[in-house]
N, C-alpha and C positions, 0 to 999 in steps of 0.2 A: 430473411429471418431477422435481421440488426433491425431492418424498419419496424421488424412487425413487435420485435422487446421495446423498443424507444416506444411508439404506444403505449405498450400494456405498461411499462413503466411511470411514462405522463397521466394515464389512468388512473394509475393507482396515489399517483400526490394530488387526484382533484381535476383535470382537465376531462374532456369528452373523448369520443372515441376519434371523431370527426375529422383530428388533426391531421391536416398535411404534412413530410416527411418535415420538412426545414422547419414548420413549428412546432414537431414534437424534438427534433435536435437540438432547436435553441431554448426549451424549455429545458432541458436536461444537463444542458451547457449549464445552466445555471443553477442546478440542484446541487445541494449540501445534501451531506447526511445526517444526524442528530448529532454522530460522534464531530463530525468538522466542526459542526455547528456550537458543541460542548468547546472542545477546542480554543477555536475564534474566541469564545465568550469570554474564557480561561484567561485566552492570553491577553485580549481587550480589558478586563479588571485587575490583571497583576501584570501590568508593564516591564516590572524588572523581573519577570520571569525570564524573557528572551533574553536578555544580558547571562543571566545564573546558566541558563541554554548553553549558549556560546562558550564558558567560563568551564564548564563539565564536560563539554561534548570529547575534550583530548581522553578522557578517562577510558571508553570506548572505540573510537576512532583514530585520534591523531596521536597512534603508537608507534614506536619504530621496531621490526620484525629482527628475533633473530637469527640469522640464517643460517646455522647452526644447530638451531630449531626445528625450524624450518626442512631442512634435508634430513633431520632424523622420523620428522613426519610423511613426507614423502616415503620414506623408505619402507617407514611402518604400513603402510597404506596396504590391503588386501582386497586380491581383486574380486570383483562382485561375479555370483556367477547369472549365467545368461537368463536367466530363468528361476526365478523365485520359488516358486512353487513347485519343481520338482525335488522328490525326494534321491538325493544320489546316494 
């Protein structure tokens, strides 16, 4: 099935059906998608974007927990029941 999506994938950016396994995977190794490609281009014309990147990323990421917090969240936590869709 993997073989048979890597075709119809290589297909559909332009290649024939024809392709052997290893040339539709090395094609595909090498496929962007529009958005990467937006991306790349992005970051390619405003270099001091990845600096501002770096400079922002503590905002999201590099927090410290407090855990204190933390075990009132746990605590709150309610448990899921086994099955969605029955009505109890």
């Amino acid at each position: 099935m993997e073989v048979r999506l890597i075709s119809v994938l290589a297909k559909n950016i332009g290649y024939n059906d024809s392709l052997t396994t290893i040339q539709a995977e090395n094609i595909m190794y090498h496929y962007k998608s529009e958005a990467t490609q937006f991306l790349d281009k992005l970051m390619e014309d405003n270099p001091e974007m990845e600096a501002q990147r770096l400079e922002n990323r503590h905002l999201l990421w590099d927090v410290t927990l407090n855990p204190t917090e933390q075990a009132e969240f746990e605590a709150a936590k309610v448990n899921k029941k086994p099955y969605t869709y029955y009505q109890d």
